[in-house]
C-alpha positions in Angstrom: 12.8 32.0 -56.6 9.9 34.3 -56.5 8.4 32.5 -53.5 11.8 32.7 -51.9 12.1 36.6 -52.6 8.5 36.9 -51.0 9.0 34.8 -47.9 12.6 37.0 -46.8 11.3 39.9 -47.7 8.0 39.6 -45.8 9.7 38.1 -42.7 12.3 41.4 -42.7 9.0 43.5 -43.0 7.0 41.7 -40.6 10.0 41.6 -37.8 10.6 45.3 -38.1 8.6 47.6 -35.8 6.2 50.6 -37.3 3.4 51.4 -34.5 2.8 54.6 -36.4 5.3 57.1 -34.8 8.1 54.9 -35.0 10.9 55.4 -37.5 12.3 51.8 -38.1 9.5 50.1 -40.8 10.3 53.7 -43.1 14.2 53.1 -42.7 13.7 49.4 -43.9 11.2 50.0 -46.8 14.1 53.0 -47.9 16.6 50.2 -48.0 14.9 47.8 -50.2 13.7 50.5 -52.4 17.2 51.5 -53.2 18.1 48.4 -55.8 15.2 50.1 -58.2 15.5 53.8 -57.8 17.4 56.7 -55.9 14.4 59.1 -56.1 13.1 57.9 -52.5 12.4 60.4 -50.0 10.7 60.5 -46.4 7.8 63.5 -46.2 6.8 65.3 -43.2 3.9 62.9 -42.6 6.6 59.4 -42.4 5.8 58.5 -46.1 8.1 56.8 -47.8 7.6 58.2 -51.7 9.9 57.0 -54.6 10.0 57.9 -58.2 10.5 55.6 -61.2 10.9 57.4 -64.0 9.2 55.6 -67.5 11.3 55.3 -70.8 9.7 57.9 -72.4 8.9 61.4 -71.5 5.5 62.7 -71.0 4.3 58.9 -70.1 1.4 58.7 -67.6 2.0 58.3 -64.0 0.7 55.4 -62.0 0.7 54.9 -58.3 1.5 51.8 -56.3 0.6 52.2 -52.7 0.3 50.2 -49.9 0.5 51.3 -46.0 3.4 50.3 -43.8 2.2 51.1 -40.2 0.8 48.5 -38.0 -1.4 48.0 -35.1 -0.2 48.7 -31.9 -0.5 50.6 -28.2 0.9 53.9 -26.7 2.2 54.0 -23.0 -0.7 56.2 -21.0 0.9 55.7 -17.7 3.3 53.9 -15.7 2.0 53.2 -12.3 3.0 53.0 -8.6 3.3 49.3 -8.7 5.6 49.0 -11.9 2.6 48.1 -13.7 1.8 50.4 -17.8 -1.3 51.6 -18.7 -1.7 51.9 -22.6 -4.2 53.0 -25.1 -4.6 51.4 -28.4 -2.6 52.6 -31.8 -5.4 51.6 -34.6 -8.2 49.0 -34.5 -6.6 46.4 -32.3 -8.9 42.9 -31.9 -9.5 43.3 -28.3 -10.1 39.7 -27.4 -6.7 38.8 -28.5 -4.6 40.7 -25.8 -5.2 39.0 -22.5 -1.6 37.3 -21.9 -0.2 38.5 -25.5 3.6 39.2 -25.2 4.5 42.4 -26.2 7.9 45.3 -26.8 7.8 48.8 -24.8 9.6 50.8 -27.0 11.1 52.5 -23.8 15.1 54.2 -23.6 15.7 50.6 -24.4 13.2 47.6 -25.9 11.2 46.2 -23.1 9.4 42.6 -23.0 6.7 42.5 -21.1 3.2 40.6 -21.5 -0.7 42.0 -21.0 -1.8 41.1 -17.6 -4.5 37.9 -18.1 -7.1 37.6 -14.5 -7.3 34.2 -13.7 -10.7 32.8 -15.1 -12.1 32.1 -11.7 -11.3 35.5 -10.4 -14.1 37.0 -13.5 -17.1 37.9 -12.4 -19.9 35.9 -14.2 -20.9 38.6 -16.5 -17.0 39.4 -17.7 -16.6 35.8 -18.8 -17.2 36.6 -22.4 -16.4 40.4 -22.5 -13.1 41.5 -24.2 -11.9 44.2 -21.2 -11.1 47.4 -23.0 -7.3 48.0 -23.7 -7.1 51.3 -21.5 -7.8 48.6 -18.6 -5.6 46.3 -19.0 -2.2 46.5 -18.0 1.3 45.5 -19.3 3.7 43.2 -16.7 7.2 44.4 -17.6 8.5 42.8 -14.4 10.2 45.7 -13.0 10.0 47.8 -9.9 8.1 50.9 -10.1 11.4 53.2 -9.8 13.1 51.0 -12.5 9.8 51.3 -15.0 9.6 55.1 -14.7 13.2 55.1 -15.4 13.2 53.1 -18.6 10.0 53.6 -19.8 7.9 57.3 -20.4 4.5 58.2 -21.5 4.0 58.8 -25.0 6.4 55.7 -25.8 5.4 53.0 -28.3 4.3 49.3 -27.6 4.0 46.3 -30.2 3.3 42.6 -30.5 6.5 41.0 -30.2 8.0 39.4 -33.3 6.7 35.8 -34.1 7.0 35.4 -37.7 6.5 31.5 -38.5 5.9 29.5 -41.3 2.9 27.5 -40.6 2.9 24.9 -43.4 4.4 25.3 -46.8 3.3 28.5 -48.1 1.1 29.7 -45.0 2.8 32.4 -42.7 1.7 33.4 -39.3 2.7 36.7 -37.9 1.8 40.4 -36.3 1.5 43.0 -38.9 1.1 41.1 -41.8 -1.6 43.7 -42.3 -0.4 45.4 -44.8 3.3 44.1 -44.7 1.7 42.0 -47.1 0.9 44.7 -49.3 4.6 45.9 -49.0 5.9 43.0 -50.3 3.5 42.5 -53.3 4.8 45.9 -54.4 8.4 45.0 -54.0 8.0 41.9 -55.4 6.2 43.4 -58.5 9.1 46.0 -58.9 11.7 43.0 -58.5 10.0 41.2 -61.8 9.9 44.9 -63.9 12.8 45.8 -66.2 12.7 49.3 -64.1 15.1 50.7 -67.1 12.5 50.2 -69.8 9.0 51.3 -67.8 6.0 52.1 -70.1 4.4 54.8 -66.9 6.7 56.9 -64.4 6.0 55.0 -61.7 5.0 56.4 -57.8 5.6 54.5 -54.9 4.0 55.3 -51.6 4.6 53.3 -48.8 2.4 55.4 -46.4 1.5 55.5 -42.6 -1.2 56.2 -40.7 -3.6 53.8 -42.6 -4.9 52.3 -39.3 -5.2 55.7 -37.5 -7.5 56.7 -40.6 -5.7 57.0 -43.9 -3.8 59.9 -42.7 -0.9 59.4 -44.7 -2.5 58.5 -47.9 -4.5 61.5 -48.0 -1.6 64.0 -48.4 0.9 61.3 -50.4 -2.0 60.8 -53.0 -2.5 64.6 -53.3 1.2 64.9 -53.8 1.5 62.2 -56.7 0.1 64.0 -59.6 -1.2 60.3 -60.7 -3.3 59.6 -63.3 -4.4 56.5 -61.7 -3.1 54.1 -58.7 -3.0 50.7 -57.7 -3.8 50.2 -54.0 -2.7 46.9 -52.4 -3.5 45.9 -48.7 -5.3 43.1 -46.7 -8.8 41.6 -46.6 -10.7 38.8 -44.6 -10.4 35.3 -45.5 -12.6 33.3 -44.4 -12.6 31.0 -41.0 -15.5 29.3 -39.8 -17.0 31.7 -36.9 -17.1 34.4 -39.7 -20.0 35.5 -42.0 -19.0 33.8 -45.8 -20.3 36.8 -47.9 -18.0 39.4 -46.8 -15.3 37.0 -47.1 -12.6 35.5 -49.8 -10.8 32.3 -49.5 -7.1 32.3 -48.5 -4.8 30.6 -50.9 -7.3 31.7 -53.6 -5.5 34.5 -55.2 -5.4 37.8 -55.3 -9.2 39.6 -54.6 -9.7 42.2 -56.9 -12.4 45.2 -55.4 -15.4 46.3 -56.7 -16.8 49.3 -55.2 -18.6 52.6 -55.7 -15.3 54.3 -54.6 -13.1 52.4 -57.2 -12.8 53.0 -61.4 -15.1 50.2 -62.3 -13.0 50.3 -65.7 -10.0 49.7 -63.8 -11.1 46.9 -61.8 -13.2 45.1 -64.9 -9.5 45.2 -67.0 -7.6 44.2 -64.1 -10.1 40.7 -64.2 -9.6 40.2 -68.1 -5.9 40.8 -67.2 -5.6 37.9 -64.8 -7.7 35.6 -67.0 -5.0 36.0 -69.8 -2.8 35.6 -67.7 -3.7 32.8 -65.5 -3.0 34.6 -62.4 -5.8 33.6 -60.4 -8.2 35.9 -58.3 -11.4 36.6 -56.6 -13.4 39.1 -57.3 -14.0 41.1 -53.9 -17.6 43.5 -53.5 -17.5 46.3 -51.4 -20.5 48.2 -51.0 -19.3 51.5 -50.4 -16.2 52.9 -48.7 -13.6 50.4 -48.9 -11.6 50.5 -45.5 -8.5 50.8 -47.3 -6.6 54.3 -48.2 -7.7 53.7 -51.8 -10.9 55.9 -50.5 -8.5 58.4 -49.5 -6.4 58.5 -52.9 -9.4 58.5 -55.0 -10.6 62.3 -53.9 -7.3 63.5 -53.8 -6.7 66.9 -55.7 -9.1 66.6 -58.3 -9.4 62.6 -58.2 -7.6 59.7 -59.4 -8.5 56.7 -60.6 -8.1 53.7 -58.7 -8.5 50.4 -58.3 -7.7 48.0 -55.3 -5.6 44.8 -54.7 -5.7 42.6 -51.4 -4.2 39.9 -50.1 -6.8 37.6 -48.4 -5.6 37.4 -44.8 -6.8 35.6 -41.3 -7.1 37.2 -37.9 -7.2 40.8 -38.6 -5.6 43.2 -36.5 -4.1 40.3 -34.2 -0.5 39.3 -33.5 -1.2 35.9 -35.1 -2.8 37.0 -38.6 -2.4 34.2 -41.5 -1.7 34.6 -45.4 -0.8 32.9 -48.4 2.6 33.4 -50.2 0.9 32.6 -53.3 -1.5 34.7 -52.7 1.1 38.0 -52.2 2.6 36.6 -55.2 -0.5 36.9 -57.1 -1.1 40.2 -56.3 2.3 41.5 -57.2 2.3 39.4 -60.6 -1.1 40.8 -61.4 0.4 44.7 -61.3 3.3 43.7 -62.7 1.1 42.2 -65.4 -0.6 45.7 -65.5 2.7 47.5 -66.3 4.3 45.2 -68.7 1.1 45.4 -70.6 0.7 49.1 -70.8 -2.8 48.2 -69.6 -4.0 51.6 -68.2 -7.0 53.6 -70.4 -6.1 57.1 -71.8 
């Protein structure tokens, strides 16, 4: 069942578009929030925040964040010849875009595909360059009059939806970075007895993570938590990459250590899983952590947190790779957390 849960819920995520600017990821993430709460709200910055209130009054309040935005482009210019310009949306993995297929978020959605120069056109020297985004171009296959009729600077483009189960409980898609995260938090809630809650519990389901934490900067300062629980993505490890900075897919869930996390927190969170025979990896960061955690740990006057990932292949391309097991480990471990009224006074 659990797997089950994961896998629809992930796909829904995953297919959904949320280049940071666009509405439709927050709308989504509002509707399955709904069967826990009806304190869910949209702030200025796109955040999606929800309240869960605990049993008991005066009960601490712990945060469970994870971002919702994904990589993606913005339209620069639509040229003479029908052909777009567009300029990256987040950290996008260069070397992945020659010939990826792709949606212009236009008057209307728009297929269209980067442009890929035939090898033997290359000069010598470009053979194993990645050509910067800003000069490629995106083939919508339409005239130049019909192009600057549909489709306007400033509008959106993402990877086209390819959600696919590779084998068993291996998924392949765009944006599983940090849809991932999303689900592990949905699924966590979906295992809670949400009438009988030990902490009031904050959800924030931010954007702008891959532009720079901006929208976990201003939801952590608006949480009033006494500590948080940050779930996203980290690298899993495939052979051209270096083994130390990486975890093991289908491993469990990697639980940070870093300067800029509650070492507390993340030593108890490992003694949780032990007793519980959830299994993890422990993940060492040696400094900032990439992730909005570094954000919500200076917010206000500082909260404590700690930091949950789900290993994950391909980073910031349309074919990243995850476990299901893995998101269910992360999502059983907080859940684990709660139902154990685990947090220090």
């Amino acid at each position: 069942m659990s797997d089950t849960y994961i896998l629809s819920t992930l796909q829904a995520l995953c297919n959904t578009v949320g280049v940071n600017g666009m509405p439709q990821i927050a709308e989504l993430v509002n509707t399955l929030l709904q069967p826990y709460t009806e304190d869910i709200s949209l702030d200025c910055n796109g955040n999606i925040v929800a309240t869960i209130p605990a049993a008991k009054a005066d009960a601490p309040v712990l945060l469970l964040e994870a971002h919702m935005d994904e990589i993606g482009f913005v339209v620069t210019a639509v040229e003479d010849n029908g052909f777009l310009r567009v300029s990256p949306c987040g950290g996008v993995d260069l070397r992945c875009l020659a010939a990826a297929p792709v949606v212009v978020w236009g008057d209307t959605a728009v297929t269209g595909v980067f442009c890929s120069t035939p090898p033997h056109l290359l000069e010598k020297q470009e053979e194993e360059k990645a050509t910067p985004a800003d000069k490629l171009f995106v083939d919508i296959g339409m005239s130049a009059a019909a192009a600057k009729e549909r489709i306007h600077v400033g509008d959106r483009v993402s990877f086209a939806q390819n959600f696919a189960v590779v084998r068993d409980t291996l998924v392949t898609s765009k944006a599983l970075d940090n849809r991932a995260g999303v689900a592990a938090i949905l699924y966590a809630l979906s295992t809670l007895d949400t009438k009988a809650l030990p902490y009031t519990l904050k959800i924030l389901f931010a954007c702008g993570e891959e532009l720079g934490c901006r929208g976990a900067a201003p939801g952590g300062f608006a949480s009033d938590a006494d500590a948080a629980i940050i779930t996203d993505v980290s690298f899993a490890f495939t052979p051209d990459a270096p083994r130390a900075s990486c975890g093991d897919l289908s491993h469990g869930v990697m639980i940070g250590i870093s300067p800029t996390l509650d070492a507390p927190f993340s030593a108890d969170l490992q003694q949780l899983a032990l007793k519980n025979d959830i299994p993890y990896q422990p993940e060492v960061v040696g400094g900032k952590t990439g992730t909005d955690a570094d954000a919500i740990s200076i917010a206000k006057s500082g909260i404590r947190c700690a930091l949950l990932s789900t290993p994950l292949r391909y980073m910031h391309t349309p074919v990243e790779m995850v476990d299901l097991l893995d998101i269910r480990a992360v999502g059983d471990l907080m859940a684990a957390f709660i139902r154990e009224e685990a947090l220090r006074a």
